[in-house]
Every structure is written in structure tokens, then in C-alpha cells.
N, CA, C, O and CB atoms as a CASP TS submission, in Angstrom:
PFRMAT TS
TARGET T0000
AUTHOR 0000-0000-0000
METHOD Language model
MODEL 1
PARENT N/A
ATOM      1  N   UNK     1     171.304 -85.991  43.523  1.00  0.00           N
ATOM      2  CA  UNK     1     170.531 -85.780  42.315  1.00  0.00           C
ATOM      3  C   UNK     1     169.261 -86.625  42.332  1.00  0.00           C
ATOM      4  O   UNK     1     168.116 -86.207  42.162  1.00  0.00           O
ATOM      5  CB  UNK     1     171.371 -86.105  41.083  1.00  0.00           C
ATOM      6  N   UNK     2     169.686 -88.012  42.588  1.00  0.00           N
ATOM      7  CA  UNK     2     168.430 -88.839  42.759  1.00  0.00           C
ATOM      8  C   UNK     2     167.308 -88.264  43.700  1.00  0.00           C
ATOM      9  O   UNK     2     166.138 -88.110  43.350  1.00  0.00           O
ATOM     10  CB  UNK     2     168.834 -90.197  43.310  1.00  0.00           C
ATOM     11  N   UNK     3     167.891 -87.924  45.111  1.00  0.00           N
ATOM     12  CA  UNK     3     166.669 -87.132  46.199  1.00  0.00           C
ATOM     13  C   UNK     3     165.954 -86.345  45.663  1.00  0.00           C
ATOM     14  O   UNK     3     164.723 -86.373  45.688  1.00  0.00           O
ATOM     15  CB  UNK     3     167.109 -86.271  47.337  1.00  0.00           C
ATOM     16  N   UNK     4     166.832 -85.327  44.961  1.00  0.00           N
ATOM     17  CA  UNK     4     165.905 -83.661  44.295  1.00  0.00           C
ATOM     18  C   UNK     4     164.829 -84.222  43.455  1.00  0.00           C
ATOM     19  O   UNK     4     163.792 -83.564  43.536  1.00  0.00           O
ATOM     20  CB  UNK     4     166.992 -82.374  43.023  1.00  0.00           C
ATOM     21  N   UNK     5     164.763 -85.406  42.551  1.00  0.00           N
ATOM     22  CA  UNK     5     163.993 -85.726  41.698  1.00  0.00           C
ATOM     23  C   UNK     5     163.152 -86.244  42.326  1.00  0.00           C
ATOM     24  O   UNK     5     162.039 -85.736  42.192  1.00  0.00           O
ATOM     25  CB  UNK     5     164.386 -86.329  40.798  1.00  0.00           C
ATOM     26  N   UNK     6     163.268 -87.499  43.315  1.00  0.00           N
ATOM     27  CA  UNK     6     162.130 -87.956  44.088  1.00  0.00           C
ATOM     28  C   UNK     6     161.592 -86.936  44.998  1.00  0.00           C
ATOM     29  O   UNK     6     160.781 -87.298  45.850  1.00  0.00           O
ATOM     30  CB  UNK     6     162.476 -89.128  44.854  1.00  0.00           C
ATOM     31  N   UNK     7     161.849 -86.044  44.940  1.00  0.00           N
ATOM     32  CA  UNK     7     161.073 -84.557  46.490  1.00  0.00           C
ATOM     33  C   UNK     7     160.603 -84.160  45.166  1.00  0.00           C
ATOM     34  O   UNK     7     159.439 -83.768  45.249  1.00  0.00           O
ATOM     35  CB  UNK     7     162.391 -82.903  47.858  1.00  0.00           C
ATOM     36  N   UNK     8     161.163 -84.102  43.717  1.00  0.00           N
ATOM     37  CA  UNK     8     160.132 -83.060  42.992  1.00  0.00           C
ATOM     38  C   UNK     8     159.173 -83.940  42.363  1.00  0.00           C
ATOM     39  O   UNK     8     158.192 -83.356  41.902  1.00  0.00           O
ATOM     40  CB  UNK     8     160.818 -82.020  41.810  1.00  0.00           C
ATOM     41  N   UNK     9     159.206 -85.210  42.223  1.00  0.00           N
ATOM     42  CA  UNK     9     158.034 -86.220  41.888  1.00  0.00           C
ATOM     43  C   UNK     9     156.812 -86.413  42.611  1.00  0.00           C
ATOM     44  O   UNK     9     155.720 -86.706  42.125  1.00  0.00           O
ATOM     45  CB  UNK     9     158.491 -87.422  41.895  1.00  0.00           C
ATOM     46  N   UNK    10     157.295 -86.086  44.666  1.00  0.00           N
ATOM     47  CA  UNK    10     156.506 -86.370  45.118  1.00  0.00           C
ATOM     48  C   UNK    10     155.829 -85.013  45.483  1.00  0.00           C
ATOM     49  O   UNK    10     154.739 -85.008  46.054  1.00  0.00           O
ATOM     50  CB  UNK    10     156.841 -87.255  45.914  1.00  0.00           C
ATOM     51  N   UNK    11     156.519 -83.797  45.131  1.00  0.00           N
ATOM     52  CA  UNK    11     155.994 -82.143  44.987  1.00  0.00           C
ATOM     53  C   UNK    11     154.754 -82.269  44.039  1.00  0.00           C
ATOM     54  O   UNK    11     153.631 -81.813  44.255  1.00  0.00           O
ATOM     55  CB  UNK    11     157.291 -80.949  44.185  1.00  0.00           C
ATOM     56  N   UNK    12     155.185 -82.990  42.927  1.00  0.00           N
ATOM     57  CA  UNK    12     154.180 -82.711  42.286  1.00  0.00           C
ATOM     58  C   UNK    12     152.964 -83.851  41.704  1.00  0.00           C
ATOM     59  O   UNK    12     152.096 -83.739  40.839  1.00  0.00           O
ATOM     60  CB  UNK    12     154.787 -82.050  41.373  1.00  0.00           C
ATOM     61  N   UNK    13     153.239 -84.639  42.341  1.00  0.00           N
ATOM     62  CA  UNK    13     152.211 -85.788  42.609  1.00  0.00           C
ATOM     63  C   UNK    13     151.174 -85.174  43.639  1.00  0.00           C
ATOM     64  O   UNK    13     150.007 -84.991  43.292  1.00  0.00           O
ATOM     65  CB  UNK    13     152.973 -87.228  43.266  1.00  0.00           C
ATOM     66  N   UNK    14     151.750 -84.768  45.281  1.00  0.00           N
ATOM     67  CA  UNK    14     150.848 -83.864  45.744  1.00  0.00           C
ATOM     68  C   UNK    14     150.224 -82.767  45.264  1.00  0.00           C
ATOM     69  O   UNK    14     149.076 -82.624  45.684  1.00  0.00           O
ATOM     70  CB  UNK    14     151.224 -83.523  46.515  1.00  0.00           C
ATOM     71  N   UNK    15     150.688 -81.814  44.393  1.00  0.00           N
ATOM     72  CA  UNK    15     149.788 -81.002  43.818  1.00  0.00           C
ATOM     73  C   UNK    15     149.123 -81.552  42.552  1.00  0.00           C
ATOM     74  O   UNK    15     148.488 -80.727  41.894  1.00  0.00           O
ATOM     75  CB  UNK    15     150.420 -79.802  43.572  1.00  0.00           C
ATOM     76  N   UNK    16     149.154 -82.444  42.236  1.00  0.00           N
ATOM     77  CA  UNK    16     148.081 -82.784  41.004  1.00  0.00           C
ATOM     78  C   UNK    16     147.164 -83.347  42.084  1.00  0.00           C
ATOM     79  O   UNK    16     146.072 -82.839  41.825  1.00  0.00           O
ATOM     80  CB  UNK    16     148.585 -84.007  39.550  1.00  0.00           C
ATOM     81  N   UNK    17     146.987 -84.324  43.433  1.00  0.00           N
ATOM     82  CA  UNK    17     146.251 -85.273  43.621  1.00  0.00           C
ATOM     83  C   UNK    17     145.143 -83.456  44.111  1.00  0.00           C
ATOM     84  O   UNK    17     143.939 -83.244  43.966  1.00  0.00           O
ATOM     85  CB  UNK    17     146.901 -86.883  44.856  1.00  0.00           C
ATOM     86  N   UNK    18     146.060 -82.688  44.577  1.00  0.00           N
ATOM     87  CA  UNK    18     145.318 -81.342  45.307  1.00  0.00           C
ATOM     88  C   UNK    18     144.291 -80.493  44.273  1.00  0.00           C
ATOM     89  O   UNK    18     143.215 -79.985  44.588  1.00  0.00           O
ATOM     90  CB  UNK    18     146.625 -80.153  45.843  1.00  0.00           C
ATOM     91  N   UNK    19     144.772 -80.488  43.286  1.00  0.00           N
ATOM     92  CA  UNK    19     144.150 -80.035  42.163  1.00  0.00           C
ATOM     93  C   UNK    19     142.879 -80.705  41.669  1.00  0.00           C
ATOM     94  O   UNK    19     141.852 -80.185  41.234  1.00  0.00           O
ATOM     95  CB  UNK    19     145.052 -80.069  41.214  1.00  0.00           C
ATOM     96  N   UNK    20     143.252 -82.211  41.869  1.00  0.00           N
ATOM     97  CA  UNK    20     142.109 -83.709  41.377  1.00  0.00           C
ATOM     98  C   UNK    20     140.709 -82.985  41.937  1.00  0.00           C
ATOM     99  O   UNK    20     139.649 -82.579  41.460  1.00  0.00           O
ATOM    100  CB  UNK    20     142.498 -85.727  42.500  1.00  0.00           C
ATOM    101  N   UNK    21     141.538 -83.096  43.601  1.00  0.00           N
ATOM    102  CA  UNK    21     140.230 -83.279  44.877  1.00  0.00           C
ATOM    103  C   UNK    21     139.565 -81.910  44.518  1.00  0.00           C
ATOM    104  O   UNK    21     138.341 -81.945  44.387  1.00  0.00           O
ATOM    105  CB  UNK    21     140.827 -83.355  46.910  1.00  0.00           C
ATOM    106  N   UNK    22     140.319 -80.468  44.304  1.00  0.00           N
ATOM    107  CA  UNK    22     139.566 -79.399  44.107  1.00  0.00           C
ATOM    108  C   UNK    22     138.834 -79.297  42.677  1.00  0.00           C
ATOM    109  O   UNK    22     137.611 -79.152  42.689  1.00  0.00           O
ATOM    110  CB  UNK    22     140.413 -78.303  44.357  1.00  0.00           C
ATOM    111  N   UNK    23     139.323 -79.345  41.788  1.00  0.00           N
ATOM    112  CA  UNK    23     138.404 -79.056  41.022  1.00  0.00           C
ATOM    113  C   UNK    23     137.825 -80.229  40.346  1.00  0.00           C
ATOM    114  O   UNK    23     136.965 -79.994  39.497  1.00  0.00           O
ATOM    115  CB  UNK    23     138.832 -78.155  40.227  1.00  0.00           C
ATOM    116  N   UNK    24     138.202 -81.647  40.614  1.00  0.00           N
ATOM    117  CA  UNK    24     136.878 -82.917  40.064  1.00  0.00           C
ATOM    118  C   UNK    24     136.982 -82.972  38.134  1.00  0.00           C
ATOM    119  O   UNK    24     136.205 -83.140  37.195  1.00  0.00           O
ATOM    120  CB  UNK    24     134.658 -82.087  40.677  1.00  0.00           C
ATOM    121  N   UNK    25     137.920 -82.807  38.271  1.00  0.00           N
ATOM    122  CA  UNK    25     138.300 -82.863  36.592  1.00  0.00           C
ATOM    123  C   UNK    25     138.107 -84.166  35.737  1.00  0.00           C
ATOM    124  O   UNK    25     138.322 -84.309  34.534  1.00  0.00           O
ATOM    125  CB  UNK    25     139.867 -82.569  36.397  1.00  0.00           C
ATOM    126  N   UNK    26     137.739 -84.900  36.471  1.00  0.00           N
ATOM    127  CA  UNK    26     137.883 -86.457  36.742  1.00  0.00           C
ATOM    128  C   UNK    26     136.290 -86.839  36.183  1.00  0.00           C
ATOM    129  O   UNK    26     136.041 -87.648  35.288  1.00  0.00           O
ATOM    130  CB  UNK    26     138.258 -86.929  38.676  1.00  0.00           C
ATOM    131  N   UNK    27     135.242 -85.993  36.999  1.00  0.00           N
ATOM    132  CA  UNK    27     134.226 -86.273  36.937  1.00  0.00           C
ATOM    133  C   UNK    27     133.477 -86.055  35.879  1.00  0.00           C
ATOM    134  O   UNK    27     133.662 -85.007  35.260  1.00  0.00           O
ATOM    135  CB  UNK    27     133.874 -85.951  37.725  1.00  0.00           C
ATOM    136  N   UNK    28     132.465 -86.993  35.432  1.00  0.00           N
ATOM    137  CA  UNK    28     131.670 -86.418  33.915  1.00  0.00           C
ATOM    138  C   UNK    28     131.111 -85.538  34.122  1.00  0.00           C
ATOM    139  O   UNK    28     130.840 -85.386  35.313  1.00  0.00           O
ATOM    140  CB  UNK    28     130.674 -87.158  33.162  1.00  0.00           C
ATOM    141  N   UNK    29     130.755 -84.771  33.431  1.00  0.00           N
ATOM    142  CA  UNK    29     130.304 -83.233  33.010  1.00  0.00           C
ATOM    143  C   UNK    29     128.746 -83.503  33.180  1.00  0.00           C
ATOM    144  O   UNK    29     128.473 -84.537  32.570  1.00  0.00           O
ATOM    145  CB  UNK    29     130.805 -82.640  31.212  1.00  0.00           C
ATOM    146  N   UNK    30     127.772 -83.022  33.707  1.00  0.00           N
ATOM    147  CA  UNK    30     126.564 -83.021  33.568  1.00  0.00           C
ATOM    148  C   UNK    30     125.946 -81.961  32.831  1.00  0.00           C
ATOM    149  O   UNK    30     126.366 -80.821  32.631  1.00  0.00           O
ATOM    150  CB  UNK    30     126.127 -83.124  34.634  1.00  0.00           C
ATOM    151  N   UNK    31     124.610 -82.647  32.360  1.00  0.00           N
ATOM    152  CA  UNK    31     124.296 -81.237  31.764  1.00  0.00           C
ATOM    153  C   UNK    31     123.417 -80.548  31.980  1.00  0.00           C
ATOM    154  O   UNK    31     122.493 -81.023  32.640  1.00  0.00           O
ATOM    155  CB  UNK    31     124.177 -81.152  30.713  1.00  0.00           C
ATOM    156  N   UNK    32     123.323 -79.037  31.483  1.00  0.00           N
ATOM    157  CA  UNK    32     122.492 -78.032  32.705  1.00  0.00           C
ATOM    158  C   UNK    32     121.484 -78.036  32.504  1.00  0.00           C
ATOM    159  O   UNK    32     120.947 -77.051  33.010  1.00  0.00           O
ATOM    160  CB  UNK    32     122.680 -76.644  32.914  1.00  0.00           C
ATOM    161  N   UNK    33     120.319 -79.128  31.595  1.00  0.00           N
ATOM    162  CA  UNK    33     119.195 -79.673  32.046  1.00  0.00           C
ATOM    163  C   UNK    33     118.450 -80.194  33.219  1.00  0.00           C
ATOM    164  O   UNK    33     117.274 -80.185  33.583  1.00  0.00           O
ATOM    165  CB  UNK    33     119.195 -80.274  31.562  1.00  0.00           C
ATOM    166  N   UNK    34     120.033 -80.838  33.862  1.00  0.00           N
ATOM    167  CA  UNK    34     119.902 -81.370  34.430  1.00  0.00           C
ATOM    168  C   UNK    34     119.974 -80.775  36.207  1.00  0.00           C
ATOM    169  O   UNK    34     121.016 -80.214  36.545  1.00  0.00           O
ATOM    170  CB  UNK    34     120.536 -82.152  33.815  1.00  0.00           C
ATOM    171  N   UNK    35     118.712 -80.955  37.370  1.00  0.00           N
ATOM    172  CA  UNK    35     118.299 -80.299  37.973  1.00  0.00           C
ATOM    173  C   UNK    35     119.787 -80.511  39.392  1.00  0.00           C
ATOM    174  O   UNK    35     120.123 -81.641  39.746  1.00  0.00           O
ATOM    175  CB  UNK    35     116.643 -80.675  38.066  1.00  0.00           C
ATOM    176  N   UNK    36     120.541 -79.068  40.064  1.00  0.00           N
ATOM    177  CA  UNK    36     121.163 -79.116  41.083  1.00  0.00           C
ATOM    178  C   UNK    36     120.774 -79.494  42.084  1.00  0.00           C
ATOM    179  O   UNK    36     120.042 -78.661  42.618  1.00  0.00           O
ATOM    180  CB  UNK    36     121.530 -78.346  41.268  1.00  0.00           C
ATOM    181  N   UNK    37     120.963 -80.783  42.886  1.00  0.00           N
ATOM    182  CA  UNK    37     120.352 -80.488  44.098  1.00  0.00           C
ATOM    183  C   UNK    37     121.321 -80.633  45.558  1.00  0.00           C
ATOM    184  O   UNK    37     122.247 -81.442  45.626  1.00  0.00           O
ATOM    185  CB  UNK    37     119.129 -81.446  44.113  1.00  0.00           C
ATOM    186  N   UNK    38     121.038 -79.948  46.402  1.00  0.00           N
ATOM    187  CA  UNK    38     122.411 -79.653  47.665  1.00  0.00           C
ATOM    188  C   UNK    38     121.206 -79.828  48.626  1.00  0.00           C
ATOM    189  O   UNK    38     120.246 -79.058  48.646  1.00  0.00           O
ATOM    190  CB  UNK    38     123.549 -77.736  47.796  1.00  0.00           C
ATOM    191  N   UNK    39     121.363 -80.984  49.469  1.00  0.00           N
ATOM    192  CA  UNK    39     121.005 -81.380  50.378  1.00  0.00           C
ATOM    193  C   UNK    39     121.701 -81.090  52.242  1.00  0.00           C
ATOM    194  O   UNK    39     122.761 -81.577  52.635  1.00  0.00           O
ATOM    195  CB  UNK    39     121.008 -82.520  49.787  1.00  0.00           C
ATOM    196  N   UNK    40     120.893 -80.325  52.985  1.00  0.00           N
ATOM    197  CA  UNK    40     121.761 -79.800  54.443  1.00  0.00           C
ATOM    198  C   UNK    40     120.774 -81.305  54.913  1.00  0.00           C
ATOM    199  O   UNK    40     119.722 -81.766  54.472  1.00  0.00           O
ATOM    200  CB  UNK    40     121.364 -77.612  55.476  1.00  0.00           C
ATOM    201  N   UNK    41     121.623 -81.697  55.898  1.00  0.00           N
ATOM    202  CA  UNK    41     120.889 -82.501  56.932  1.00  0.00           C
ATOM    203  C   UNK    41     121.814 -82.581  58.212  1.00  0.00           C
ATOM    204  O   UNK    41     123.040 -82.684  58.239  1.00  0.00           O
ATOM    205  CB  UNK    41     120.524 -84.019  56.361  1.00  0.00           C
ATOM    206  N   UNK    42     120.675 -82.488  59.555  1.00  0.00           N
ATOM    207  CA  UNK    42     121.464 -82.149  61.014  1.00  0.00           C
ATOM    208  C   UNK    42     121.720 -83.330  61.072  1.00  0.00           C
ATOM    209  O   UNK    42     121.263 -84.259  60.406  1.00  0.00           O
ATOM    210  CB  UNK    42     120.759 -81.508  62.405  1.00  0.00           C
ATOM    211  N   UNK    43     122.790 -83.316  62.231  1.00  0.00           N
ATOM    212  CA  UNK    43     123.125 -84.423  62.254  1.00  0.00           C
ATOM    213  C   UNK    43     123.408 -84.852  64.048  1.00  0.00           C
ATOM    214  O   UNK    43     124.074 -85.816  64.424  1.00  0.00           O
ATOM    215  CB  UNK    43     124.314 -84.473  61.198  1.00  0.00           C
ATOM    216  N   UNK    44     122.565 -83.652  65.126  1.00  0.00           N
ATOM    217  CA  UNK    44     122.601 -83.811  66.081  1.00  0.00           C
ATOM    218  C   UNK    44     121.182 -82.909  66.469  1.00  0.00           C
ATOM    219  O   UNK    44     120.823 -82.377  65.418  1.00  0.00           O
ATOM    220  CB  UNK    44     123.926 -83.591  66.527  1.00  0.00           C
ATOM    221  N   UNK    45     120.418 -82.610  67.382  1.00  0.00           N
ATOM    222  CA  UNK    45     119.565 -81.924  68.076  1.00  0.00           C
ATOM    223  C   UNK    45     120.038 -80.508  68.465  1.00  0.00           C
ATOM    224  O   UNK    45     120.872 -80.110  69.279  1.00  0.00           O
ATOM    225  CB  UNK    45     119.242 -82.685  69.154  1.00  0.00           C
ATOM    226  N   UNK    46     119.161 -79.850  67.544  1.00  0.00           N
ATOM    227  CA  UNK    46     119.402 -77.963  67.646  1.00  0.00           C
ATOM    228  C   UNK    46     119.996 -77.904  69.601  1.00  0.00           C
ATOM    229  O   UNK    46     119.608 -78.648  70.502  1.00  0.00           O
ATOM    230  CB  UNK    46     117.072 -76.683  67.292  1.00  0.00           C
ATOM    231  N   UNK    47     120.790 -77.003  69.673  1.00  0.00           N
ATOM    232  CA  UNK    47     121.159 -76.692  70.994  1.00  0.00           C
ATOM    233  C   UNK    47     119.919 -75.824  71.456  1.00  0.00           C
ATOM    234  O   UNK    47     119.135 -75.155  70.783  1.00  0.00           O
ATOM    235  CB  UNK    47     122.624 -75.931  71.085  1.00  0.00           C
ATOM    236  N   UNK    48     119.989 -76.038  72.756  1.00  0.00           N
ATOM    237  CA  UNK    48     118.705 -75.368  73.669  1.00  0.00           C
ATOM    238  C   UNK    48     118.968 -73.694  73.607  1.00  0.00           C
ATOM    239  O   UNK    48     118.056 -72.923  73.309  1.00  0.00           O
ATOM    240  CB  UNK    48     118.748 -75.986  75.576  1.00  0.00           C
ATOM    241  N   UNK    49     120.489 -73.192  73.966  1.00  0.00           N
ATOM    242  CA  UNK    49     120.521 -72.071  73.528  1.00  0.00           C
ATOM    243  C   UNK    49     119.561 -70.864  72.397  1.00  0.00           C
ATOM    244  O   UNK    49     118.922 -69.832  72.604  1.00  0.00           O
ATOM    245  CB  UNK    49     121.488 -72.354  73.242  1.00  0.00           C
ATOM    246  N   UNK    50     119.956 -71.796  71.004  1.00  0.00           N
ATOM    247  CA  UNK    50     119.403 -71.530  70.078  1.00  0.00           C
ATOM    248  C   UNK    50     118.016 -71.338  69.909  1.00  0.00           C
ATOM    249  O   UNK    50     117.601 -70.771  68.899  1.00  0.00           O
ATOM    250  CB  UNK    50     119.761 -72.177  69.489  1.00  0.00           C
ATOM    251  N   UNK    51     117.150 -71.803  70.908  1.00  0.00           N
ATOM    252  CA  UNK    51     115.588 -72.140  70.417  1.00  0.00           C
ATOM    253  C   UNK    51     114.952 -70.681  71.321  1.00  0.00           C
ATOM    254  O   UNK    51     113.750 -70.420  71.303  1.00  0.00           O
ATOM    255  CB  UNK    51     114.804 -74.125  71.102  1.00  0.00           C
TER
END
């Protein structure tokens, strides 16, 4: 009885921490004044192929 409870404590400790990381529920809300910005940056030299 004790095991089933600790496998379902730690069932669902992993899916809340899974839930945390995906949707950021955690995080303050910004507001949509406020400008998106998504930054790409390389992080090695384009392959010669490619050019």
C-alpha cells in the first residue's frame, strides 16, 4: 500500500514538474504592449555545402 502511494506521488510530481516546464504557469504574464522578441543566433560556421 505504502509503494502504490509513493509510485503515485512520484507519477504525479513528474507530471506537474512536465506541465511547469511546458506551459510556464509560473511565469508573470506580460503585457501585449509589450514588444515579442525571438532571437536565432549560429552558433558554428554555415557548412561549405550550403553556400
Amino acid at each position: 500500500m505504502s509503494f502504490g502511494l509513493s509510485l503515485l506521488a512520484v507519477l504525479l510530481l513528474l507530471l506537474f514538474l512536465r506541465f511547469s516546464f511546458r506551459y510556464s504557469w509560473w511565469a508573470p504574464a506580460v503585457d501585449y504592449q509589450q514588444p515579442r522578441i525571438l532571437m536565432y543566433h549560429m552558433i558554428s560556421d554555415p557548412k561549405k555545402s550550403t553556400q
